[in-house]
TIMAR-373379 format. One record per atom (N, C-alpha, C, CB): residue number from 1; residue in three letters; atom name; x, y, z. Coordinates in nm, 4 decimals, decimal comma, padded with zeros to 6 digits. Atoms other than C-alpha are relative to their C-alpha. Last residue first. Glycine has a CB too. Example, Ala and Ser with C-alpha at 12.3 -4.5 7.8 and 13.67 -1.06 7.14 Angstrom:
<rs>
<r><seq>2</seq><type>SER</type><atom>N</atom><x>-00,0820</x><y>-00,1190</y><z>-00,0060</z></r>
<r><seq>2</seq><type>SER</type><atom>CA</atom><x>01,3670</x><y>-00,1060</y><z>00,7140</z></r>
<r><seq>2</seq><type>SER</type><atom>C</atom><x>-00,0770</x><y>00,1090</y><z>00,0730</z></r>
<r><seq>2</seq><type>SER</type><atom>CB</atom><x>00,0414</x><y>00,0462</y><z>-00,1415</z></r>
<r><seq>1</seq><type>ALA</type><atom>N</atom><x>00,0890</x><y>-00,1190</y><z>00,0000</z></r>
<r><seq>1</seq><type>ALA</type><atom>CA</atom><x>01,2300</x><y>-00,4500</y><z>00,7800</z></r>
<r><seq>1</seq><type>ALA</type><atom>C</atom><x>00,0900</x><y>00,1200</y><z>00,0000</z></r>
<r><seq>1</seq><type>ALA</type><atom>CB</atom><x>-00,0992</x><y>00,0027</y><z>00,1246</z></r>
</rs>
This chain:
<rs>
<r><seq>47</seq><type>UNK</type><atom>N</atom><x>-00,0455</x><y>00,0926</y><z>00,1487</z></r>
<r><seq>47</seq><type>UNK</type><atom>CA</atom><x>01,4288</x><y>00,3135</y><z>-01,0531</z></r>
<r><seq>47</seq><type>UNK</type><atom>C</atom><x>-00,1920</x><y>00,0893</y><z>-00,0879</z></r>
<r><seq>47</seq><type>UNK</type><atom>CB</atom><x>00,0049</x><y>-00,2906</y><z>00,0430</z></r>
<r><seq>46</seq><type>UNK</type><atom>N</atom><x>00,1006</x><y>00,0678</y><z>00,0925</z></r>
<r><seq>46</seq><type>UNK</type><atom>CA</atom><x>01,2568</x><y>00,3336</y><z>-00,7036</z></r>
<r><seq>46</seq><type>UNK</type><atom>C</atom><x>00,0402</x><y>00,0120</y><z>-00,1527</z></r>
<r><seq>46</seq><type>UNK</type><atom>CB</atom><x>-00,1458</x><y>00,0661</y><z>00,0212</z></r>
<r><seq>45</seq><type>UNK</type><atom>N</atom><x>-00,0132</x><y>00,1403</y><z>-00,1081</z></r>
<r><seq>45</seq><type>UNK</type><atom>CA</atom><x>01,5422</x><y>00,4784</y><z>-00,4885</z></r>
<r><seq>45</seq><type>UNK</type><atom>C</atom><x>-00,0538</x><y>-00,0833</y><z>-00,1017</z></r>
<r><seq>45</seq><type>UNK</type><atom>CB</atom><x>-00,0991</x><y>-00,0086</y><z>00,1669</z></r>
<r><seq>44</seq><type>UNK</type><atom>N</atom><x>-00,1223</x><y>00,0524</y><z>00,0621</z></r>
<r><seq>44</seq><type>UNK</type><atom>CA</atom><x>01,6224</x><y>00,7457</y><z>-00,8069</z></r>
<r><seq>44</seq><type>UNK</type><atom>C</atom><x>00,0368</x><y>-00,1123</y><z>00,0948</z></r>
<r><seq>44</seq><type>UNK</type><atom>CB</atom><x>00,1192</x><y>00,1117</y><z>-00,0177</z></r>
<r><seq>43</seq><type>UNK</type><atom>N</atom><x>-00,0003</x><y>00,0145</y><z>00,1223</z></r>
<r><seq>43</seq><type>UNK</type><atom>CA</atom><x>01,2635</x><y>00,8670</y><z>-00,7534</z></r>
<r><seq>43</seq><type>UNK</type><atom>C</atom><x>00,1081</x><y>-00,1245</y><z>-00,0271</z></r>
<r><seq>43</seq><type>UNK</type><atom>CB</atom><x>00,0280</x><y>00,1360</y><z>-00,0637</z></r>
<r><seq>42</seq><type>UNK</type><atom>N</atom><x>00,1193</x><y>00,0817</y><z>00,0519</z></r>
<r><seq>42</seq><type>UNK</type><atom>CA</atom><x>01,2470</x><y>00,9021</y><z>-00,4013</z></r>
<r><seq>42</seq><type>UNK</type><atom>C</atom><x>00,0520</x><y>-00,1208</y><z>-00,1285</z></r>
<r><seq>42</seq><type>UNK</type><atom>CB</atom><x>-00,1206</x><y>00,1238</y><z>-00,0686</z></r>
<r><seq>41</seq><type>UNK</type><atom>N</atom><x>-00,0962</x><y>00,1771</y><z>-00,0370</z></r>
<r><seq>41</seq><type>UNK</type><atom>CA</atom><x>01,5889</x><y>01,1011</y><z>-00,3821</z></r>
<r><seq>41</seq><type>UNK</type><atom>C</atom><x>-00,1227</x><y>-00,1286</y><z>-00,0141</z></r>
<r><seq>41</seq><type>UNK</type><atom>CB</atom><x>00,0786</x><y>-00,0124</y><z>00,2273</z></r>
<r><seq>40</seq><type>UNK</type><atom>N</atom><x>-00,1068</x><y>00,0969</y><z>00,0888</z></r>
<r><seq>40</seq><type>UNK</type><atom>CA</atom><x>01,3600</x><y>01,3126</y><z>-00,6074</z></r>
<r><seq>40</seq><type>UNK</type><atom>C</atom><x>00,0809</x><y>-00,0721</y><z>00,0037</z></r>
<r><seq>40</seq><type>UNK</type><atom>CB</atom><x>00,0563</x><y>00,0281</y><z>-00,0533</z></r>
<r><seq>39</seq><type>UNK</type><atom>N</atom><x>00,0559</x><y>00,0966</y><z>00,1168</z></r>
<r><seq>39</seq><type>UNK</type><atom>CA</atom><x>01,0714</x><y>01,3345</y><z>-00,3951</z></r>
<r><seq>39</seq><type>UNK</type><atom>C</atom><x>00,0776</x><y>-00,0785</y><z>-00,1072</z></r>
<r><seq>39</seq><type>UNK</type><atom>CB</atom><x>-00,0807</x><y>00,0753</y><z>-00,0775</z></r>
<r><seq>38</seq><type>UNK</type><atom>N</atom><x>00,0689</x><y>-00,1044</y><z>00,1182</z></r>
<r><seq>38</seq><type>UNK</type><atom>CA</atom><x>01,3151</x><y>01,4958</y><z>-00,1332</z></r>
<r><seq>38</seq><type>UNK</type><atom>C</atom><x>-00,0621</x><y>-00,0781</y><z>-00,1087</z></r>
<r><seq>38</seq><type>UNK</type><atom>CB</atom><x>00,1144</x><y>00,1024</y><z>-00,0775</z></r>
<r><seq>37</seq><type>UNK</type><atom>N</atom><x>00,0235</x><y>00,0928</y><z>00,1281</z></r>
<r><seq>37</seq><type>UNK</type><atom>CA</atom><x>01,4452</x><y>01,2975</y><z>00,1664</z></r>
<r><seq>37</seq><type>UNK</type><atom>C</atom><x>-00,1321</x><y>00,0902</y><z>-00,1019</z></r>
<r><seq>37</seq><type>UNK</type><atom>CB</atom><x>-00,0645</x><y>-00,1860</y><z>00,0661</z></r>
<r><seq>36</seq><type>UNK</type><atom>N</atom><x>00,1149</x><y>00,1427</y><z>00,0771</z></r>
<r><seq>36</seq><type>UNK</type><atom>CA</atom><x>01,5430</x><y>01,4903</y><z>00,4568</z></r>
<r><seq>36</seq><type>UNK</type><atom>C</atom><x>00,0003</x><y>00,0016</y><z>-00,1037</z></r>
<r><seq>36</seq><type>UNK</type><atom>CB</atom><x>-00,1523</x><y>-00,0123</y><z>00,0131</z></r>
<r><seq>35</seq><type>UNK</type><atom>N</atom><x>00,0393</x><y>00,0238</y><z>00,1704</z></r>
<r><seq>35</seq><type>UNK</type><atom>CA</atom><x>01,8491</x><y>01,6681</y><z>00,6311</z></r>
<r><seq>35</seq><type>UNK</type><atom>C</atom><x>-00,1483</x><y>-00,0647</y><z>00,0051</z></r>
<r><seq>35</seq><type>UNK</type><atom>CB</atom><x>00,1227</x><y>-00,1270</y><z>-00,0939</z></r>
<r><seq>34</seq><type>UNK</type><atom>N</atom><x>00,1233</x><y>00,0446</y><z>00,0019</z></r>
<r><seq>34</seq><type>UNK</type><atom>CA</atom><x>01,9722</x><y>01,7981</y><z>00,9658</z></r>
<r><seq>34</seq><type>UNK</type><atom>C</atom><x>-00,0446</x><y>-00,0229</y><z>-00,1506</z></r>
<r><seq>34</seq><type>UNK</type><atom>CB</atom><x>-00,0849</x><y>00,0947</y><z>00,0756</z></r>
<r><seq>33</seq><type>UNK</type><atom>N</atom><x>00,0244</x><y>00,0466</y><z>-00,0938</z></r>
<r><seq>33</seq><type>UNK</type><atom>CA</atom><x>02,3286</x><y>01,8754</y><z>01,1270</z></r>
<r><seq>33</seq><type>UNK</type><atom>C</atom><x>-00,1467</x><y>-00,0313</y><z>-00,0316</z></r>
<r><seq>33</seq><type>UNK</type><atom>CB</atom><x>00,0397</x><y>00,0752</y><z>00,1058</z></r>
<r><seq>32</seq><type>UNK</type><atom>N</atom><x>00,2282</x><y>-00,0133</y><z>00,0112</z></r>
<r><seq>32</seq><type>UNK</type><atom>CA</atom><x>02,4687</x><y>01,9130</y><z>00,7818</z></r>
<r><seq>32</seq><type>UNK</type><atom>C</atom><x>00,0301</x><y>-00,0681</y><z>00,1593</z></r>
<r><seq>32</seq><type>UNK</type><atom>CB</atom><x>-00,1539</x><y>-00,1654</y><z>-00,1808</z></r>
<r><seq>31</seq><type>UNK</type><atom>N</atom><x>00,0820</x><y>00,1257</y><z>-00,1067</z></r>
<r><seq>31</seq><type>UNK</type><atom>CA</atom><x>02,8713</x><y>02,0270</y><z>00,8923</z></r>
<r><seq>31</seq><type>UNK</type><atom>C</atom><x>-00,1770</x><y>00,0159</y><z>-00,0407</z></r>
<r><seq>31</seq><type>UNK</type><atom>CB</atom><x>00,0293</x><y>00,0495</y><z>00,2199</z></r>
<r><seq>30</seq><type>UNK</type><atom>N</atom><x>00,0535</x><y>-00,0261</y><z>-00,0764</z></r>
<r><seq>30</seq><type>UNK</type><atom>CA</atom><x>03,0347</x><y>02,1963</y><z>00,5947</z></r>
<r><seq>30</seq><type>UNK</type><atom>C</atom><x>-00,0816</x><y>-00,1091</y><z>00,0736</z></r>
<r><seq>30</seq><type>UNK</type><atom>CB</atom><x>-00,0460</x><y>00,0871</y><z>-00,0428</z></r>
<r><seq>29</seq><type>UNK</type><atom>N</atom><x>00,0874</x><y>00,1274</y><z>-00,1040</z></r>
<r><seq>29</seq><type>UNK</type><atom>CA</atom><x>03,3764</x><y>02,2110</y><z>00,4960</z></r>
<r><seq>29</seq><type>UNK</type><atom>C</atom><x>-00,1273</x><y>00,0379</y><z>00,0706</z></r>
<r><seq>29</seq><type>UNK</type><atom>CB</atom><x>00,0945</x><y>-00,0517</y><z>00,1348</z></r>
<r><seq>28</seq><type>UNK</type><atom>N</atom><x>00,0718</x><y>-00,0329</y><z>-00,1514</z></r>
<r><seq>28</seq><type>UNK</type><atom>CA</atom><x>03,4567</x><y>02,5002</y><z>00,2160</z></r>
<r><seq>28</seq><type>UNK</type><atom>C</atom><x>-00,0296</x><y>-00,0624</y><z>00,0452</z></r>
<r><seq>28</seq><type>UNK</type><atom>CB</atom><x>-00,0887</x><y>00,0596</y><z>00,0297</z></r>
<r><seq>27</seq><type>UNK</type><atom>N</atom><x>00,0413</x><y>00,1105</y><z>-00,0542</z></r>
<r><seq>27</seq><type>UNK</type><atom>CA</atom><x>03,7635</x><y>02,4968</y><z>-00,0612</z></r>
<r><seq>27</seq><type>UNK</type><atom>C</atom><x>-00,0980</x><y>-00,0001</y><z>00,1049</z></r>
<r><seq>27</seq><type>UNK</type><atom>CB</atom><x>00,0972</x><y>-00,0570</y><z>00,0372</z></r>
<r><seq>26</seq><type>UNK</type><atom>N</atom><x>00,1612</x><y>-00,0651</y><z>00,0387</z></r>
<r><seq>26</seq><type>UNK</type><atom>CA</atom><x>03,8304</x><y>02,8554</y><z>-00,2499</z></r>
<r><seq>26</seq><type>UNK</type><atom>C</atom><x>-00,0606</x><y>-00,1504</y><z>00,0481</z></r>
<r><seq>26</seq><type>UNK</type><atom>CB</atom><x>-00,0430</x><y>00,0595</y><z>-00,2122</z></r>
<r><seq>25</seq><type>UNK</type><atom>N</atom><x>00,0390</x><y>-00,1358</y><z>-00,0576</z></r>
<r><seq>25</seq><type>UNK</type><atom>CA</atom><x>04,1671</x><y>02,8431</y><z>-00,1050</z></r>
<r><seq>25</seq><type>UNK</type><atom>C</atom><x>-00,1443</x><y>-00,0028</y><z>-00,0204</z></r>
<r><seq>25</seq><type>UNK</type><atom>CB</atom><x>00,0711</x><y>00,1317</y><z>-00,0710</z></r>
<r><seq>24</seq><type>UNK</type><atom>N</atom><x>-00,0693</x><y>-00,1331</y><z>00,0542</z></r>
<r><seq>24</seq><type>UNK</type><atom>CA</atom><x>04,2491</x><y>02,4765</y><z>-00,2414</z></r>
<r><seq>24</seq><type>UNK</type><atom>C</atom><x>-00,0623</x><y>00,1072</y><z>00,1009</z></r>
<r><seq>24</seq><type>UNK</type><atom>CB</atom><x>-00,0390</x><y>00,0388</y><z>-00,1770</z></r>
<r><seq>23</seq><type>UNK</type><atom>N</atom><x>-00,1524</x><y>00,0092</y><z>00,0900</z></r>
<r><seq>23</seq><type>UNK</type><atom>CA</atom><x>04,3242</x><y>02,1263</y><z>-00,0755</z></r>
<r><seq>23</seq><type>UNK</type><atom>C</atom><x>-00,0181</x><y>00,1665</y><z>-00,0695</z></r>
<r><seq>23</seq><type>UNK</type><atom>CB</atom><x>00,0054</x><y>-00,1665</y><z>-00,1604</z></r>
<r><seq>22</seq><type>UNK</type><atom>N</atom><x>-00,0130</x><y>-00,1099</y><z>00,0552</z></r>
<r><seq>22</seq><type>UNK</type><atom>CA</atom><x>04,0501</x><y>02,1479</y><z>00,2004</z></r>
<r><seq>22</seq><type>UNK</type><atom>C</atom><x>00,1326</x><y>-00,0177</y><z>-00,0736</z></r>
<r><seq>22</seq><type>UNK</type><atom>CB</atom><x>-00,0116</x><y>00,1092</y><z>00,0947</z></r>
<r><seq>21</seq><type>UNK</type><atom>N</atom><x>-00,0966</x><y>-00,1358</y><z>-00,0597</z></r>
<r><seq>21</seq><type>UNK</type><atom>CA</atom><x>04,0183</x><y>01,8214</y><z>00,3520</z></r>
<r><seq>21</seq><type>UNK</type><atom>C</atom><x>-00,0112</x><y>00,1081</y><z>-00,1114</z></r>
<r><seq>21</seq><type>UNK</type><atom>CB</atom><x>00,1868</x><y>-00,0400</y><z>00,0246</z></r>
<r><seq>20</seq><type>UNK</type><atom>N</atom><x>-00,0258</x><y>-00,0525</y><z>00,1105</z></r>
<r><seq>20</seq><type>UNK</type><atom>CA</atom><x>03,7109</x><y>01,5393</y><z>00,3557</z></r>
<r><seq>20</seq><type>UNK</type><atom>C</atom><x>00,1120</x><y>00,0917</y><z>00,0470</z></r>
<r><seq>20</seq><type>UNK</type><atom>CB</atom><x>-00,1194</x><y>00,0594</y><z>-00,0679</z></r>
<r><seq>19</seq><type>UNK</type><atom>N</atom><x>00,0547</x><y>-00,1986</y><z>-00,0178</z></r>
<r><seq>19</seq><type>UNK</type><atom>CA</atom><x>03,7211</x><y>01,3462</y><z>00,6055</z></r>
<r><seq>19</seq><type>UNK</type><atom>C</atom><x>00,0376</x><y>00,0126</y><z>-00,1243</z></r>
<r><seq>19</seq><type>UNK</type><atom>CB</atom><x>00,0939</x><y>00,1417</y><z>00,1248</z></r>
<r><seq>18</seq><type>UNK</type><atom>N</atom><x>-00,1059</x><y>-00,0823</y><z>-00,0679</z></r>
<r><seq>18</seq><type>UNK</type><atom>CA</atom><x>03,7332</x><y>00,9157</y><z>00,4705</z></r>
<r><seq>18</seq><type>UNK</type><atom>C</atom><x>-00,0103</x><y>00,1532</y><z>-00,0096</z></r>
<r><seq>18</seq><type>UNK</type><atom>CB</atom><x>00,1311</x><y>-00,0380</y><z>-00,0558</z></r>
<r><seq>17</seq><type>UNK</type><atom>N</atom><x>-00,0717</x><y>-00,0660</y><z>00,0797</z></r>
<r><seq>17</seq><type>UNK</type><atom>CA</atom><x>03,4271</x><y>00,7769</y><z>00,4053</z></r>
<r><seq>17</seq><type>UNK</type><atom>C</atom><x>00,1009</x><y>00,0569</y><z>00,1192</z></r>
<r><seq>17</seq><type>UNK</type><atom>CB</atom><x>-00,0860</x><y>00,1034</y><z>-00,0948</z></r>
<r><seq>16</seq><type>UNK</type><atom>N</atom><x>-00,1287</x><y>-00,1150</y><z>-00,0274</z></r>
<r><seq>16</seq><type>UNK</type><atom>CA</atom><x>03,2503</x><y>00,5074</y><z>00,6146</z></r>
<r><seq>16</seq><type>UNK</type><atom>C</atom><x>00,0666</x><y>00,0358</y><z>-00,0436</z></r>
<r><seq>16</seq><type>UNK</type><atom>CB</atom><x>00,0720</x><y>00,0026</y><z>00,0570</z></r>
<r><seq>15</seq><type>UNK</type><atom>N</atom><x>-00,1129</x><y>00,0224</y><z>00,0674</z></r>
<r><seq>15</seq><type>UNK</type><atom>CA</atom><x>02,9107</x><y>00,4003</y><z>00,4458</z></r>
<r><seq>15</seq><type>UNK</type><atom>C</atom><x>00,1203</x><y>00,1243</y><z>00,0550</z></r>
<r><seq>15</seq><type>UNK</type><atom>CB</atom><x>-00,0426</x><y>00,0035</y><z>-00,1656</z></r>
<r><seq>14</seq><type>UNK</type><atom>N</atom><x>-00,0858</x><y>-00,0708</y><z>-00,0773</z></r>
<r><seq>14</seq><type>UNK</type><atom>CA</atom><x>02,5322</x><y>00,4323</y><z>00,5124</z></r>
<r><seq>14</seq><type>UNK</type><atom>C</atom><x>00,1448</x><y>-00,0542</y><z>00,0077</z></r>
<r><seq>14</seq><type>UNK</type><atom>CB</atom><x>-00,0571</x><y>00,0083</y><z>00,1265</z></r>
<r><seq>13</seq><type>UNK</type><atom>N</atom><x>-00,1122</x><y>00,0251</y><z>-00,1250</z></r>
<r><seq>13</seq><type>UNK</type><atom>CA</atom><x>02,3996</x><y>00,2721</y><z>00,2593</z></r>
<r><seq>13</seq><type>UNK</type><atom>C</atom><x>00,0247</x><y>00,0721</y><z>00,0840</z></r>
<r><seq>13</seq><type>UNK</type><atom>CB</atom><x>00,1150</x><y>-00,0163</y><z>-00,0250</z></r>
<r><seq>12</seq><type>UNK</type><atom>N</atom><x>00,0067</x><y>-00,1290</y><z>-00,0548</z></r>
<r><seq>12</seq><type>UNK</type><atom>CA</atom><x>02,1008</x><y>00,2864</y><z>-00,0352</z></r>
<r><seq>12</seq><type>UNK</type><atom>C</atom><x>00,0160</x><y>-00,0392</y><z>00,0925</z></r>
<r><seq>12</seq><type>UNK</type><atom>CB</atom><x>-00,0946</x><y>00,0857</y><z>-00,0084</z></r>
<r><seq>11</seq><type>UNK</type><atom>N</atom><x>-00,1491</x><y>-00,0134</y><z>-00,0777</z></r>
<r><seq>11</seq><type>UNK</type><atom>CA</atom><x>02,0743</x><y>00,0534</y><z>-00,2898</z></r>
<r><seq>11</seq><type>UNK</type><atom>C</atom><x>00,0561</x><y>00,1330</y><z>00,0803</z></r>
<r><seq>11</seq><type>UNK</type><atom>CB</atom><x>00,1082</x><y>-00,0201</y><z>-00,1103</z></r>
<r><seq>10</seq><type>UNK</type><atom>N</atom><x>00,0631</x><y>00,0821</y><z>-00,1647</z></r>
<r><seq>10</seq><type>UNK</type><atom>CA</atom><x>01,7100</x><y>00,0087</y><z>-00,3776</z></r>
<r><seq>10</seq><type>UNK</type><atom>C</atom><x>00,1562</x><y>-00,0284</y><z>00,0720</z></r>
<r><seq>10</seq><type>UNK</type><atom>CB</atom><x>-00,1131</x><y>-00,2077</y><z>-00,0306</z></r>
<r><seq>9</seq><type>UNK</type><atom>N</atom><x>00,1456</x><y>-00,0122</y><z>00,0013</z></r>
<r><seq>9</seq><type>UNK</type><atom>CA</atom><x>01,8689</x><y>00,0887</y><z>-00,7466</z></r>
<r><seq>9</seq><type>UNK</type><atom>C</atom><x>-00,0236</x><y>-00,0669</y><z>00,1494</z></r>
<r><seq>9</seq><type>UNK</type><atom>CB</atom><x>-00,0800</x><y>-00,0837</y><z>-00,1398</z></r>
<r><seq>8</seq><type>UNK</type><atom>N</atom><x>00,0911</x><y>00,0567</y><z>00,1184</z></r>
<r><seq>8</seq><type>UNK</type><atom>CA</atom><x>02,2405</x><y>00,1601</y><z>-00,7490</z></r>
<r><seq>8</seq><type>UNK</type><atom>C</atom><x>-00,1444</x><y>-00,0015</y><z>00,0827</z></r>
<r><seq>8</seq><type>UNK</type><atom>CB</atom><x>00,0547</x><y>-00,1749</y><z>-00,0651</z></r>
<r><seq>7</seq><type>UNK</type><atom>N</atom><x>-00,0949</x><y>00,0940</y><z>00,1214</z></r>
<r><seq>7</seq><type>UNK</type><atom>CA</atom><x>02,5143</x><y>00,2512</y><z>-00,5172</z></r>
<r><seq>7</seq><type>UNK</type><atom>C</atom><x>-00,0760</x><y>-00,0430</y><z>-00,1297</z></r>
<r><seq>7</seq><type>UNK</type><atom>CB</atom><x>00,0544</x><y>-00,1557</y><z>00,0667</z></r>
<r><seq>6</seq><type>UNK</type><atom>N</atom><x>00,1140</x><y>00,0510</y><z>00,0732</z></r>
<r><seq>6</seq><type>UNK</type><atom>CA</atom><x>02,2940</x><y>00,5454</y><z>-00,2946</z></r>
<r><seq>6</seq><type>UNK</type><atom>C</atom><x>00,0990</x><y>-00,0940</y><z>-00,1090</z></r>
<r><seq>6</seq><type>UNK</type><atom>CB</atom><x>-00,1106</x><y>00,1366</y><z>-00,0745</z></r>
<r><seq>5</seq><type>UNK</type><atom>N</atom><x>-00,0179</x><y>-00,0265</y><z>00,1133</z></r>
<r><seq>5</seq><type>UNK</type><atom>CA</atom><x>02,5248</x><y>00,6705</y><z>-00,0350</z></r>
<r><seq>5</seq><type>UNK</type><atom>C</atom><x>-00,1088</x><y>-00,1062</y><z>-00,0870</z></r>
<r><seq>5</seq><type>UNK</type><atom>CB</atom><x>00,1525</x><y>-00,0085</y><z>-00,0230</z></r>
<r><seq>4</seq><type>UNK</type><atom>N</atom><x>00,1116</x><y>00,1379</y><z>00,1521</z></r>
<r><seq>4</seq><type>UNK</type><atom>CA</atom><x>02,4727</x><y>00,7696</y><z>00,2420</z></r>
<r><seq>4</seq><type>UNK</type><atom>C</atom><x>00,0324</x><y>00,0235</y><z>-00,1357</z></r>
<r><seq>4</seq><type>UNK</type><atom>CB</atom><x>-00,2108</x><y>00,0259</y><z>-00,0237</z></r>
<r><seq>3</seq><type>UNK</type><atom>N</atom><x>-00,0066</x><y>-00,0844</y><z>00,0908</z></r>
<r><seq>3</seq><type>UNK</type><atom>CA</atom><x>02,8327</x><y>00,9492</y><z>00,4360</z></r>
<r><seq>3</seq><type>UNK</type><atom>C</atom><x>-00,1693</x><y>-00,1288</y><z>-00,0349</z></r>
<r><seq>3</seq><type>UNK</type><atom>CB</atom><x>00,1805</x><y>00,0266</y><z>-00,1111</z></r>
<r><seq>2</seq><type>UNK</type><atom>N</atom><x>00,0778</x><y>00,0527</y><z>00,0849</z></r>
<r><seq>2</seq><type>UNK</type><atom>CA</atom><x>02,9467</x><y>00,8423</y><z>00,7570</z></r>
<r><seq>2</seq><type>UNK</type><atom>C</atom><x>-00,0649</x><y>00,1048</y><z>-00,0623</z></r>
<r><seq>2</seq><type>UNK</type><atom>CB</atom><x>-00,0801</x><y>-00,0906</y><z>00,0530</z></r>
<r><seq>1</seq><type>UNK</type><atom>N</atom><x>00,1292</x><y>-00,0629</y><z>-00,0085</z></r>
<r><seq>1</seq><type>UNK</type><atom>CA</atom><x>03,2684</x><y>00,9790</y><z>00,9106</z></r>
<r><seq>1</seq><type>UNK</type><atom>C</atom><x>-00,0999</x><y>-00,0814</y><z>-00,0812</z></r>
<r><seq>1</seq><type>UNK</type><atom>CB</atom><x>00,0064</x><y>00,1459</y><z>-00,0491</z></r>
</rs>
């Protein structure tokens, strides 16, 4: 699956992770089918 991930400054990937699984009872998978970018992912692009 792809995951972004932010590695450092102006570093910012899209990147194939392996699924996640449920290992305990109180574990929950959820599907985002829509996101955006919040001032504060901003922030931590620009250092």
């Amino acid at each position: 699956m792809l995951a972004g991930v932010l590695s450092g400054l102006h570093d910012f990937k899209l990147k194939d992770v392996s699924k996640p699984v449920i290992k305990e009872d109180t574990d929950v998978l959820l599907r985002v089918t829509a996101t955006a970018i919040c001032t504060i992912e901003v922030h931590y692009a620009e250092g």
